[in-house]
C-alpha positions in Angstrom: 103.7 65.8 117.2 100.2 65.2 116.1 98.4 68.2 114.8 95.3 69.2 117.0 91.9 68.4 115.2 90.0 71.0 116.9 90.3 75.0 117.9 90.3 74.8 121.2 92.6 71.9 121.8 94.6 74.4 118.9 94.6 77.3 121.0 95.6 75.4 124.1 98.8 73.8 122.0 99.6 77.6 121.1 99.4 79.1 124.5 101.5 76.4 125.8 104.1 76.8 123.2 104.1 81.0 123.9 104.6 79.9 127.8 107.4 77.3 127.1 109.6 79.0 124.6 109.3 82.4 125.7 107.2 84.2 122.9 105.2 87.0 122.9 102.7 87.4 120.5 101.9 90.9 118.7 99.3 90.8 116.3 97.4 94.1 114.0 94.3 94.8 114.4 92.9 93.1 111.1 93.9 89.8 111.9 91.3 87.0 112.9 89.3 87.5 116.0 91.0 83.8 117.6 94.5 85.2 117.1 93.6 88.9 118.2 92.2 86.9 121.6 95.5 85.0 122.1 97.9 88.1 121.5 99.5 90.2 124.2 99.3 93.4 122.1 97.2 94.4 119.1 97.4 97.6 117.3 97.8 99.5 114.4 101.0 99.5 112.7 102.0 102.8 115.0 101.4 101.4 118.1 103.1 98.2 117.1 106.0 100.2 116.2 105.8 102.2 119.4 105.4 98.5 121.9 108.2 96.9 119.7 110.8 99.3 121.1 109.8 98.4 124.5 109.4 95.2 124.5 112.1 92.7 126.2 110.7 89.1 125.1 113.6 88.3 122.9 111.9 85.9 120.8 108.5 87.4 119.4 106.0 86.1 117.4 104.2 88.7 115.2 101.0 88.5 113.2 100.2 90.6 110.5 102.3 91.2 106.6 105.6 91.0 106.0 106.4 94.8 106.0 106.0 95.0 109.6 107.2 92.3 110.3 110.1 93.5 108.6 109.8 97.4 110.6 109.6 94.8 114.3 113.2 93.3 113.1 114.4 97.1 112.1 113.7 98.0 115.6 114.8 94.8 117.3 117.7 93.7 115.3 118.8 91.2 118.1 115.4 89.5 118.4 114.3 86.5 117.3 111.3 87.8 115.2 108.9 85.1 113.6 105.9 85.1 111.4 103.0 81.9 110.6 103.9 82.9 107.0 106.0 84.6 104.4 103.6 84.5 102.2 101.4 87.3 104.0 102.6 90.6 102.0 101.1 93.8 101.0 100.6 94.6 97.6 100.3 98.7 97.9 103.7 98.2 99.9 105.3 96.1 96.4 103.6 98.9 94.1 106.5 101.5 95.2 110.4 99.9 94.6 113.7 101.9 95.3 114.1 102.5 91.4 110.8 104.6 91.8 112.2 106.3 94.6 115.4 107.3 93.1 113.5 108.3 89.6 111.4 110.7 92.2 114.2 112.1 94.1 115.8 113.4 90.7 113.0 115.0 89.7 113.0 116.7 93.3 115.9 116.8 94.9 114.9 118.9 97.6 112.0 117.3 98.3 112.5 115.3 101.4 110.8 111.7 101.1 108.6 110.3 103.6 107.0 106.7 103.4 104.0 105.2 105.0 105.2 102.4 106.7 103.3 100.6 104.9 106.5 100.0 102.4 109.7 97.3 102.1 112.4 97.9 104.4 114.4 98.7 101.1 112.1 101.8 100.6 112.4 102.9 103.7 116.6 102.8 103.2 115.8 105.5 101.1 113.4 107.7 103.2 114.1 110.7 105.6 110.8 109.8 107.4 108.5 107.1 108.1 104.5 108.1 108.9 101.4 106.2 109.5 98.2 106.5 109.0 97.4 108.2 112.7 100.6 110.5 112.2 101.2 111.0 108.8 99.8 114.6 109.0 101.7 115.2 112.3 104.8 114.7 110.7 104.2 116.4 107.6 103.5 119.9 109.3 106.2 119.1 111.6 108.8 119.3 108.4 110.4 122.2 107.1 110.2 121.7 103.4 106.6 123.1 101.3 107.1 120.1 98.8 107.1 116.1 100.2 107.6 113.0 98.3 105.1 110.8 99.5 104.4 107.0 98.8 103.0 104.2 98.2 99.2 105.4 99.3 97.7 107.7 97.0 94.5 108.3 99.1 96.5 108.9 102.6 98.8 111.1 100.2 95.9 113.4 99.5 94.1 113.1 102.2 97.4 114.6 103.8 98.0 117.1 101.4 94.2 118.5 102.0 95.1 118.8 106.1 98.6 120.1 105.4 97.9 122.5 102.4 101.8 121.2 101.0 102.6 119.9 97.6 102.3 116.5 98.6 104.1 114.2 95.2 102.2 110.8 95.6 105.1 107.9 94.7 104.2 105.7 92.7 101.1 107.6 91.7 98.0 105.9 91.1 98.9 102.6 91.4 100.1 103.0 95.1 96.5 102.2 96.9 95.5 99.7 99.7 92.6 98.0 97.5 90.6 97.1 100.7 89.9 100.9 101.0 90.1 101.4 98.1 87.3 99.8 96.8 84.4 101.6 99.3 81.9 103.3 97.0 80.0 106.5 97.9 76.9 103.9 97.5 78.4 101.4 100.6 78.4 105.3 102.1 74.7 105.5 101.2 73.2 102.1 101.9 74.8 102.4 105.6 73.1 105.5 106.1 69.6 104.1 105.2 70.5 101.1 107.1 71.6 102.6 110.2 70.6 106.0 110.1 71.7 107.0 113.7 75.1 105.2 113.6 78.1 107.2 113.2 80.4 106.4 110.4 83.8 106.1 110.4 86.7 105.8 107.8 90.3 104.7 106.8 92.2 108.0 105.4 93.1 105.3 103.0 89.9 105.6 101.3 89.2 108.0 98.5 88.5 111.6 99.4 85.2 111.4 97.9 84.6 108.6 100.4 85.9 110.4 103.4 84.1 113.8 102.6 80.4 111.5 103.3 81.9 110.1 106.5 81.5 111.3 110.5 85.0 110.5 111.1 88.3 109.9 109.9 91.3 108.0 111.4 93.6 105.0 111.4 92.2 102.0 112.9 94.3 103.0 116.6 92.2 106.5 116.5 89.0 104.8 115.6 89.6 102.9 118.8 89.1 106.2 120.7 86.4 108.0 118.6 83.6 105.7 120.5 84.8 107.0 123.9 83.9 110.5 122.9 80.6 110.1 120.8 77.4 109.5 122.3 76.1 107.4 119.5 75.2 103.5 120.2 75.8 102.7 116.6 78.8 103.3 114.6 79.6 101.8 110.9 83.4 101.0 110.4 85.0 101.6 106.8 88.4 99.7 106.8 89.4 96.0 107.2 86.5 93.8 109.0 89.0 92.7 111.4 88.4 96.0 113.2 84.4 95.0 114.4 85.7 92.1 116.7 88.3 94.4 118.6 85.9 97.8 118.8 83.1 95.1 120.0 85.0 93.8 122.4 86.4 96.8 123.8 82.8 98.9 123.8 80.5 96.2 124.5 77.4 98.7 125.4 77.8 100.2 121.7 77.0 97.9 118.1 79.6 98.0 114.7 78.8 97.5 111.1 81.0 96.9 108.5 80.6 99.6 106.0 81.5 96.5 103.2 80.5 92.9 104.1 83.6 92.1 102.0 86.4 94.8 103.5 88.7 92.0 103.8 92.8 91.9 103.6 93.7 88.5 102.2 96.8 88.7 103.0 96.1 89.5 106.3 93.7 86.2 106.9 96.9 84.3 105.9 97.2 84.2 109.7 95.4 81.3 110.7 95.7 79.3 114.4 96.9 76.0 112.4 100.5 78.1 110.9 100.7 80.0 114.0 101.0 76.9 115.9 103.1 75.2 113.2 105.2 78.5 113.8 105.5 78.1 117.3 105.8 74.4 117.7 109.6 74.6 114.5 110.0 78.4 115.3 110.1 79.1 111.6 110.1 81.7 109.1 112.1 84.2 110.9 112.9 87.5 109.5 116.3 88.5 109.0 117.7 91.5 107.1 121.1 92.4 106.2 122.4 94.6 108.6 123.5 97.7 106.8 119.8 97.5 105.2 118.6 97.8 108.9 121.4 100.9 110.0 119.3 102.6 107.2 115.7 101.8 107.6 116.0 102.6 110.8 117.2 106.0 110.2 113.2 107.1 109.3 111.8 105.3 111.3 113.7 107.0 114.3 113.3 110.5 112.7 109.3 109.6 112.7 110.0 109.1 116.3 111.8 112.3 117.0 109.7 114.4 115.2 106.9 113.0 117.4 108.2 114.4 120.5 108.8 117.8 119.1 
């Protein structure tokens, strides 16, 4: 089959594919604006978790990284889970290994261990809890131990330790860090505030503290998708991946958003293109698989996250 020479002849191919063999099509919210407007769900990696335990499709077609892509097949062992690429990863997730893990939990044994899930599915195997970004705090107040071990995100780390007021052990220390956020200055901070001075800013709680402290607001990119509900401000600046202007645009069309950095962009992410989605489609390749003991015990946090939740 010829490949289409044009995006909206593209688009039309994909759509048709979805339709024929039965696909849905969940994609985070830092991926292209194109695929984000031919998904059936897009969300942060919570609500994705959350929609991927309810969904009945059993062939699904997810765009975003690897790791949850990986967390989708966890939760939906019997589906048939595929991605554009494999080569869309996260590096802060590779920075923390199970070695790490094990060195850790020696050091404190009665620490309980709780990864974002923004790790490997073989990390997770040895977690007692998964978090994300909107929860993370939730679900460290919600357990009953003073001292956490808590990977691979420094910043979300800290920042959770600060809201908490826990020992909160970062795994694997400094070099666990998403380096989109990681790389907002408090001068990106400054130069939005002369640019826009009536715009609210807001923040991933995977930026540095020192970054968050100048900010309006603070949340994972599903909570920044209700601060603009709330706020009477027109203008708001947004300090994680860029992906996150086209769905806050389209969603608040009376109000305007600014990246806080031109240049906030996941690499990895934009490995999502509509050419290898519909290549994905059309050979329904690259699907995940995982052994299946490895998925009785990632799934053990993951369902504890859940639990705890509903507490």
């Amino acid at each position: 089959m010829r490949q289409p020479d044009n995006y909206k002849r593209l688009i039309e191919e994909i759509l048709t594919l979805k339709n024929d063999k039965n696909y849905m099509i969940l994609a985070h919210n830092y991926i292209i604006p194109e695929l984000q407007d031919i998904s059936d769900f897009t969300g942060d990696s919570l609500q994705i978790a959350k929609w991927a335990t309810k969904i009945n499709n059993d062939n699904i077609l997810f765009l975003g990284v690897d790791f949850m892509a990986e967390t989708l097949k966890i939760l939906n062992p019997e589906k048939n889970i595929i991605v554009p690429t494999k080569n869309s990863t996260c590096p802060m997730a590779n920075s923390l290994t199970p070695e790490i893990i094990k060195e850790y939990k020696d050091k404190y044994p009665d620490a309980p261990v709780v990864l974002y899930v923004n790790s490997t599915a073989e990390c997770k195997a040895l977690a007692d809890y998964t978090c994300t970004s909107s929860n993370a705090v939730e679900i460290v107040n919600k357990i009953d131990s003073d001292t956490i071990l808590f990977g691979p995100d420094k910043n979300l780390g800290r920042f959770v330790a600060e809201k908490t007021g826990k020992k909160v052990v970062v795994i694997p220390g400094e070099t666990g860090y998403c380096y989109v956020h990681n790389r907002f200055s408090v001068e990106d901070v400054k130069k939005a505030r002369e640019k826009y001075p009536d715009a609210k800013i807001m923040i991933h709680p995977e930026a540095p503290e020192e970054i968050r402290s100048l900010c309006d607001y603070t949340g994972s990119t599903g909570q920044m998708m209700k601060f603009p509900e709330f706020e009477e401000a027109d203008e708001y600046v947004v300090g994680t991946e860029i992906g996150m202007i086209h769905k806050l645009s389209k969603t608040f069309k009376d109000k305007k958003f600014y990246p806080l950095k031109e240049d906030a962009i996941c690499n990895n992410m934009k490995k999502n293109y509509l050419k290898n989605v519909y290549f994905s489609l059309l050979n329904e390749e690259h699907k995940i698989t995982l052994p299946d003991w490895l998925i009785e015990k990632a799934k053990i946090p993951i369902l504890n996250m859940f639990k705890l939740m509903e507490v």
